[in-house]
N, C-alpha and C positions, 0 to 999 in steps of 0.2 A: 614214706614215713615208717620209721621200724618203732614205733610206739603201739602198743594192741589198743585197739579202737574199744571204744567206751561201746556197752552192748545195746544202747540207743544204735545206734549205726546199722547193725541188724534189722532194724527196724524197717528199712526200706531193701531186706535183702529176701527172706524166706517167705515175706505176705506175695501174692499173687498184686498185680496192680490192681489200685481200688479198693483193696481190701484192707477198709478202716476198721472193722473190728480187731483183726488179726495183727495191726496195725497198732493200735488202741492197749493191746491184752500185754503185746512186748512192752511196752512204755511201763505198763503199772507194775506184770513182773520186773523190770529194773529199779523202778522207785518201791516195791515192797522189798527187792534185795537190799537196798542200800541202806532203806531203815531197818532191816532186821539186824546186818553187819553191826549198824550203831548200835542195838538194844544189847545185841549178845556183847561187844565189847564193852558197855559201859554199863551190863550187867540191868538194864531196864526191865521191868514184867509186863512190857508190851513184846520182848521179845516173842514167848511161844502163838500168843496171835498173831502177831506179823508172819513165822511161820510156816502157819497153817492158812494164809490168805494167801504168803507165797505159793504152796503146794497147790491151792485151788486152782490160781491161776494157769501153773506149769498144767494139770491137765485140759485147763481149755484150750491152752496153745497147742496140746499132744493133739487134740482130736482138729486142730483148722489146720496143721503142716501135713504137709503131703510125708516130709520125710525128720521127723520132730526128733528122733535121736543125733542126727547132725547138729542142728538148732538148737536144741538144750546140752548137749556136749558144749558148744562156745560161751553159753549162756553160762554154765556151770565153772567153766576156764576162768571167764571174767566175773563171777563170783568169788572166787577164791583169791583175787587181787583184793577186795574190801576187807579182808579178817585180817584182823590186828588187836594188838593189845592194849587197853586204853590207860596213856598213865595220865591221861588230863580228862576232866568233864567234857560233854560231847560239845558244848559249845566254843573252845578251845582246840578240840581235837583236829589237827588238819586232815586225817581221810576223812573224816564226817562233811568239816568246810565244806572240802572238794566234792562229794559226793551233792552238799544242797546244792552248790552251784554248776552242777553239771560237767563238772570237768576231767579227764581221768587220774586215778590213784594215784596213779605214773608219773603225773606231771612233775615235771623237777622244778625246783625252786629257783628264782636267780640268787647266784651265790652274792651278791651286795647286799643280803636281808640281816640283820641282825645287828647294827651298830658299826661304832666305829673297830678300825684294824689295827 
């Protein structure tokens, strides 16, 4: 697949086996990125909290990875695929869509969406 992998997938790659907190902490920093991506592009005031609960979390995961600059380097990569600029409200907006539904940014559309030719 030459598509970059949604950074839930991580998830079962830097925890040790069994290790459901570590496990646990990636899940919420991806779902704290994704709503902050939303807030900042559609200009929300939950954006500076989200944040600073994302930052909290990036150090729990700094102190459970054996080697946490690898792991937040991709973390940070696949961060930078949600920022966009929002010309529609977030309920509308498709990276937001794609992001409640787990899917990646990436995902191309099928070209038959939009009416008739």
């Amino acid at each position: 697949m030459n598509q970059p992998q949604p950074a839930l997938a991580l998830a079962a790659n830097p925890a040790p086996p069994g290790d459901r907190e570590t496990t646990r902490l990636l899940k919420l920093w991806t779902e704290l990125t994704q709503r902050a991506a939303s807030a900042a592009a559609h200009r929300s005031s939950d954006e500076e909290s989200l944040r600073i609960l994302q930052l909290q979390v990036e150090e729990a995961l700094a102190d459970r990875l054996t080697d946490p600059d690898v792991v937040m380097a991709e973390l940070w990569v696949w961060e930078a695929t949600l920022l966009h600029v929002a010309e529609t409200p977030p309920e509308t907006c498709l990276i937001c869509r794609k992001a409640r539904l787990g899917l990646p940014a990436d995902l191309p559309l099928p070209t038959d969406l939009g009416g008739a030719r």
